[in-house]
C-alpha positions, 0 to 999 in steps of 0.5 A: 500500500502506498498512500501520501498525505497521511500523518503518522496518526491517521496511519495509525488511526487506520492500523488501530482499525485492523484497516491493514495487517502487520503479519509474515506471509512468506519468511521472517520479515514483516509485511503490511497487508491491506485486510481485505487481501490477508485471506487470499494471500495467505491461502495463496503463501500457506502452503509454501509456508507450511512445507518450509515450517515442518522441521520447525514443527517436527523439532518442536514436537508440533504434531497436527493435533498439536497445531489444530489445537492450537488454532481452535484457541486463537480462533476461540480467543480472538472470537467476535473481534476481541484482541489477544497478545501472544502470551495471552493466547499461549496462556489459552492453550495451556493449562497455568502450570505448564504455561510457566514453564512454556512461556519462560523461553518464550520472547514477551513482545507480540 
């Protein structure tokens, strides 16, 4: 997206609004994604994405009911617009106990 015009603010008035998306689509680096495109581009880049991530996952002992899990708790977290960092989902997915002990080699920004 490119625009002109705009003060930081408004930018930011916009991002607020979820009128476009901070998100990775196909490595490591930050995109900005006009929320009307996210679906597509993303069903367009997942599979790439998902084939790239398996030895993450399989290092990680992320087996598929491992990551369906997961994804029934954000889509469950995030239900009906509501805003979660990325410590208060993984606090979702785990009981407390075990959470600790997840969270502790975990980055705390979101």
């Amino acid at each position: 997206m490119r625009t002109s015009g705009l003060t930081a603010a408004d930018v930011q008035a916009e991002f607020d609004r979820g009128d476009f998306l901070r998100t990775h689509i196909l490595r490591p680096t930050w995109h900005f994604v006009a929320a009307e495109d996210i679906r597509w581009i993303l069903q367009l880049t997942a599979p790439r994405v998902q084939k790239l991530n398996q030895t993450i996952y399989r290092q990680h002992g992320l087996d598929p009911a491992t990551l369906d899990r997961g994804l029934a708790v954000i889509v469950e977290e995030l239900e009906g617009g509501r805003h979660r960092t990325r410590a208060e989902l993984a606090r979702g997915a785990w009981p407390s106990e075990a959470w600790s002990a997840r969270a502790s080699g975990w980055p705390t920004s979101s």
